[in-house]
C-alpha positions as CSV (number, residue, x, y, z in Angstrom):
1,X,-8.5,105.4,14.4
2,X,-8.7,101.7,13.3
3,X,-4.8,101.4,14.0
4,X,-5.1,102.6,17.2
5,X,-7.8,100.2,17.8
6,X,-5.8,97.1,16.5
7,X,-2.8,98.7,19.0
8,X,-5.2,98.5,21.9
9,X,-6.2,94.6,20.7
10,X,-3.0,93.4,20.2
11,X,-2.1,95.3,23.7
12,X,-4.6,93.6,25.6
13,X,-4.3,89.5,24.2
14,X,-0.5,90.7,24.8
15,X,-1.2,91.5,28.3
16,X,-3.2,88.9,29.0
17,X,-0.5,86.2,27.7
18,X,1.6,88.1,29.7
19,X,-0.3,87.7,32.4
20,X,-1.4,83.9,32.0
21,X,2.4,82.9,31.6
22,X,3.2,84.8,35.3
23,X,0.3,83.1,37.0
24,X,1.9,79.8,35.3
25,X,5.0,79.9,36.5
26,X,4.1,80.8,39.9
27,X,2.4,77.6,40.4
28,X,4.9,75.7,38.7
29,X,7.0,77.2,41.7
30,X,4.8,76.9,44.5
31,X,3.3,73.7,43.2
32,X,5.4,71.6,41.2
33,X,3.9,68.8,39.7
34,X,4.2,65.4,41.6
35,X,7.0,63.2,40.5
36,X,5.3,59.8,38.7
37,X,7.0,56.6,38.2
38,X,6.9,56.4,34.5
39,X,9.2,60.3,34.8
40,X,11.6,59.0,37.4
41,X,11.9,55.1,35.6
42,X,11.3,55.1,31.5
43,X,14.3,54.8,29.8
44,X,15.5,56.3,25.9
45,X,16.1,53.4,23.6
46,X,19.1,51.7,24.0
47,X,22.1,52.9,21.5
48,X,22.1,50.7,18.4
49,X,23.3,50.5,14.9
50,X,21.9,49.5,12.1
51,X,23.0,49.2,8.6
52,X,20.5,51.9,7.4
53,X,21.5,54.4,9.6
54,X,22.6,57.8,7.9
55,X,21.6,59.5,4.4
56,X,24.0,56.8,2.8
57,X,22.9,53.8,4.7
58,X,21.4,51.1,2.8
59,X,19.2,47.6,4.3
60,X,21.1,44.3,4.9
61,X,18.9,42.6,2.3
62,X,19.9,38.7,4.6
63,X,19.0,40.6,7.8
64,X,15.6,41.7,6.5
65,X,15.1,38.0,5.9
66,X,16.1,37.3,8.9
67,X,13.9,39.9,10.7
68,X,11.0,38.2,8.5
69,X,11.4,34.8,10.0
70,X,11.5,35.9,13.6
71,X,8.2,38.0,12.8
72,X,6.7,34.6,11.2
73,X,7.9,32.3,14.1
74,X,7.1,34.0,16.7
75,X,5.5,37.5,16.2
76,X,2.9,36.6,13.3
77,X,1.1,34.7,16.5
78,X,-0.6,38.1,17.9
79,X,0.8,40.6,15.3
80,X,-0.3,41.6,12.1
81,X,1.0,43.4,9.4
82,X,-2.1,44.8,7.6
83,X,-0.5,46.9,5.0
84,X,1.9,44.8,3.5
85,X,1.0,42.2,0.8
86,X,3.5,38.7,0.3
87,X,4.3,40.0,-3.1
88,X,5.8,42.9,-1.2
89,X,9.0,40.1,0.1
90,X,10.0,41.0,-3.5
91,X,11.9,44.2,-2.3
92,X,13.9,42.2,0.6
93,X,14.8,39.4,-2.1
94,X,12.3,36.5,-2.0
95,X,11.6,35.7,-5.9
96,X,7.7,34.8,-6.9
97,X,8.3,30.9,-6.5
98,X,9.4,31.9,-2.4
99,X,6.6,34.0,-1.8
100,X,4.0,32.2,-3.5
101,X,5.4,29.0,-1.6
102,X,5.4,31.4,2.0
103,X,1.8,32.4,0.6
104,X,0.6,28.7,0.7
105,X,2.4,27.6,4.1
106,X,1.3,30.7,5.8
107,X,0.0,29.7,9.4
108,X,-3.3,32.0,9.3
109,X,-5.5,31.5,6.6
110,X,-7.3,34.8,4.9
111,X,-10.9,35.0,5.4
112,X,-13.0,34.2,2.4
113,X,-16.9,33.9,1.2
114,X,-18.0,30.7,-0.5
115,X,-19.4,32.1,-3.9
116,X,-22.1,29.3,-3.6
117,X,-23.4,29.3,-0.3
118,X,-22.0,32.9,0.3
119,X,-21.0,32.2,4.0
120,X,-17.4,32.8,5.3
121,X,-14.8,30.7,5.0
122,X,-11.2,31.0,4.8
123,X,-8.3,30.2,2.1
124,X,-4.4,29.4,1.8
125,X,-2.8,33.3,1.7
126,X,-2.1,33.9,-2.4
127,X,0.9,36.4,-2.9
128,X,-1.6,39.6,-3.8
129,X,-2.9,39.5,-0.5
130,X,-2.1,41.0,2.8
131,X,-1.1,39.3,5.7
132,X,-3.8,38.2,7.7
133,X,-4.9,39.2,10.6
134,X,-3.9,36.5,13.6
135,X,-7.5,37.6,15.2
136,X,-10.8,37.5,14.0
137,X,-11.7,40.7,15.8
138,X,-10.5,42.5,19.0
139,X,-12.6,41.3,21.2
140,X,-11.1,38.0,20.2
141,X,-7.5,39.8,20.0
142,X,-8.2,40.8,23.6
143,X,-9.8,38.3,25.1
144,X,-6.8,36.2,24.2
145,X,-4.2,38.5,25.6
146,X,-5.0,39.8,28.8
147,X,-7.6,42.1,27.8
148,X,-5.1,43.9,25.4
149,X,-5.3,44.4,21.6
150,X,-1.8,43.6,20.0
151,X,-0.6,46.6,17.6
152,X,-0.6,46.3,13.9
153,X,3.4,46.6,13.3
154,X,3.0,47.7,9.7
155,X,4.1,51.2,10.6
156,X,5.5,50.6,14.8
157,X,8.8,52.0,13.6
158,X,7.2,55.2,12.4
159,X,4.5,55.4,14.7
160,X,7.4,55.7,17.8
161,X,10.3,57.9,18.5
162,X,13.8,56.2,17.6
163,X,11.7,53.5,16.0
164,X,14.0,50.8,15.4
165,X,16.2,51.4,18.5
166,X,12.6,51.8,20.3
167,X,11.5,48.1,19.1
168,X,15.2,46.3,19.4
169,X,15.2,48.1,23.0
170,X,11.4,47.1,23.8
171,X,12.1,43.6,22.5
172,X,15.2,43.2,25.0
173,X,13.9,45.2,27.7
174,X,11.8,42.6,29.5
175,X,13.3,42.7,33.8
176,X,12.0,42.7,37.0
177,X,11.0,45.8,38.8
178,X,13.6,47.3,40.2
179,X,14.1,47.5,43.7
180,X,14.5,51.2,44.2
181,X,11.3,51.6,42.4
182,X,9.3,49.8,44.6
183,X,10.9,51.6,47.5
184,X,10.1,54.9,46.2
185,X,6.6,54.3,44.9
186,X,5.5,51.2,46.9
187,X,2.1,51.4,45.0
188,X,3.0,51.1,41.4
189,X,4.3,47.4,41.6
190,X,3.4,45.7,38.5
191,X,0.4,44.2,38.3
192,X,-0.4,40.7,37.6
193,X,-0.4,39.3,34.2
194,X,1.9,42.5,33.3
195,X,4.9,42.8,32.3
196,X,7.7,45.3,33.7
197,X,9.8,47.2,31.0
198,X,11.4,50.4,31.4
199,X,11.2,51.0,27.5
200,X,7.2,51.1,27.3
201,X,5.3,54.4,28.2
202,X,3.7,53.1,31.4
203,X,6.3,50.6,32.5
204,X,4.0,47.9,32.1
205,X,2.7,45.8,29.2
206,X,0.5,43.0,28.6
207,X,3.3,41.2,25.9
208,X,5.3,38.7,27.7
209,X,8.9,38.5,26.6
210,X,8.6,37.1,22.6
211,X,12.1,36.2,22.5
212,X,13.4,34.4,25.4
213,X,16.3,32.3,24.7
214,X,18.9,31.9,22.3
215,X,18.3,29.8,18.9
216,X,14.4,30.7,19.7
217,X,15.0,30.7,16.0
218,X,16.7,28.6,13.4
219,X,18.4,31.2,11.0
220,X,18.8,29.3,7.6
221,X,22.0,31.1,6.9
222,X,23.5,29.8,9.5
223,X,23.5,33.2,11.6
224,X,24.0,32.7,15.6
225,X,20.5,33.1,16.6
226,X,21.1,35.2,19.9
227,X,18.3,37.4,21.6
228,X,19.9,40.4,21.0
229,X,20.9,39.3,17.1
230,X,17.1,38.4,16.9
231,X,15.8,41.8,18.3
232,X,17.7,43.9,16.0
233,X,16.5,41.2,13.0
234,X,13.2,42.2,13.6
235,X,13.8,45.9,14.3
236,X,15.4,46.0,10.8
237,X,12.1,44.2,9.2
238,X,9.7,46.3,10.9
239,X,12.1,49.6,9.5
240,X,11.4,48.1,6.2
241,X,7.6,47.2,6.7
242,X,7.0,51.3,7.4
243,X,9.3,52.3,4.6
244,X,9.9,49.9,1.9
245,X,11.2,53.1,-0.3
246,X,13.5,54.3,2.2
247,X,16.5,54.0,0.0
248,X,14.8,55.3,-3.4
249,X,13.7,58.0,-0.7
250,X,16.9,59.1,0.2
251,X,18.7,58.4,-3.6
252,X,16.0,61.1,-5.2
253,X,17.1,63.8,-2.0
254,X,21.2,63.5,-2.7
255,X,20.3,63.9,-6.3
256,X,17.7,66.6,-5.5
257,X,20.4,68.4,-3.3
258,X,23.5,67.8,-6.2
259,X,21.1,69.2,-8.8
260,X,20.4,71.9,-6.5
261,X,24.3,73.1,-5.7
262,X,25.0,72.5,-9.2
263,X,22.2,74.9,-10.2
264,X,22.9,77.6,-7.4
265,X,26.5,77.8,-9.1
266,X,25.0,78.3,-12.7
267,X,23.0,80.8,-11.8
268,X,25.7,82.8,-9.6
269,X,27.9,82.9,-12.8
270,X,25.3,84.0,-15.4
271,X,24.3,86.8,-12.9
272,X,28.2,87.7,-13.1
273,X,28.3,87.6,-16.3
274,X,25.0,89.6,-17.2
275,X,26.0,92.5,-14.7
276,X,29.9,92.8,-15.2
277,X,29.6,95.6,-18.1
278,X,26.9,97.3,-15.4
279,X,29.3,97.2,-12.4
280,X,31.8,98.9,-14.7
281,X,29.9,101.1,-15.5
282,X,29.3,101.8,-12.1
């Protein structure tokens, strides 16, 4: 009796999945839903290589640095990077006299309290701490960008699809609207004091173009600062910012898999050898 019960349950929710996938599709058919402009004009990120590409790739230790002084010249402005620490430059090759020197000269001071008075204040950056926030707040963060709160880009690599392609491609993206666009949806032209970039989910975004020119930067090692060269600097840092172990990461799963193959064979050849007298037997 209870089986032919459960039968009968699982018949009906059957049934009525049944059912509620038919009705779907019928007005998928008979009402398709209306083309927007972010379906007919986003874009995938571009195609770009980058040295840490693949199980075997490894980080370009110079372009990291790089990457680091195009997020300090011009990035650090509105972006922060709230969960990574100065002493963290270590792993892309700064040594403790660097960073506690970058520490010191650091731009944005880290807020504070005076032990005697105990009211805020703020202090030169010491390598233990985080970077500091550009902002105070996000009110202030949005009142001084268009009414938009800039992203943390601790994690922005991991936090998109094709991360690093998605930030080099963001990065280079800036155009104008193109012309078909605003014939086909006259409505969606971008609004002012946004930005048009087929790259971003919407289309449009309050960040004007950070890099603009070439030799925006100065690269101390002598490296052509060109946009493109820049983006994919930054891209890289920001792939290092989300994961700093990405290497160790990816050293422990080839030796994880070589363990693996080489204990798969052991164990094939003592179960040989423990059932050879039984399959003669046999």
């Amino acid at each position: 009796m209870v089986r032919i019960g459960a039968f009968l349950v699982g018949l009906f929710f059957s049934g009525w999945l049944l059912i509620s996938f038919l009705v779907g599709a019928v007005a998928y058919v008979t009402e398709p839903p209306a083309v927007t402009v972010e379906h007919e004009f986003h874009r995938n990120p571009k195609e770009v290589s980058f040295s840490f590409d693949g199980p075997f790739g490894k980080f370009d230790q110079a372009q990291l640095q790089r990457g680091f002084q195009v997020f300090k010249e011009v990035c650090s402005a509105c972006h922060s990077l709230k969960f990574v620490a100065f002493r963290d430059l270590k792993g892309i090759g700064y040594n403790d006299a660097e960073i506690k020197a970058i520490a010191k000269n650091w731009a944005i001071k880290t807020p504070d309290v005076d032990p005697k008075t105990g009211e805020m204040s703020t202090r030169a950056p010491v390598p233990a701490d985080y970077f500091p926030k550009p902002f105070a707040n996000n009110v202030a963060a949005a009142a001084a960008n268009n009414n938009a709160i800039p992203p943390d880009l601790s994690l922005m690599t991991k936090a998109r699809h094709h991360g690093s392609a998605y930030v080099y491609s963001l990065i280079t993206g800036f155009q104008n609207q193109p012309a078909e666009l605003l014939k086909e949806f006259p409505d969606a032209k971008t609004p002012n004091g946004l930005h048009y970039n087929p790259y971003f989910a919407n289309l449009n975004l309050a960040m004007a173009p950070p890099l603009t020119a070439d030799g925006q930067v100065t690269y101390g090692d002598g490296t052509k600062a060109t946009v493109d060269q820049m983006a994919q600097d930054v891209a890289a840092f920001l792939t290092w910012t989300a994961e700093p172990k990405l290497e160790n990461r990816r050293r422990a799963g080839l030796a994880t898999i070589f363990f693996l193959l080489i204990a798969t064979g052991l164990a094939y050849m003592a179960y040989q050898n423990i059932w050879a007298d039984k399959k003669k037997a046999a």
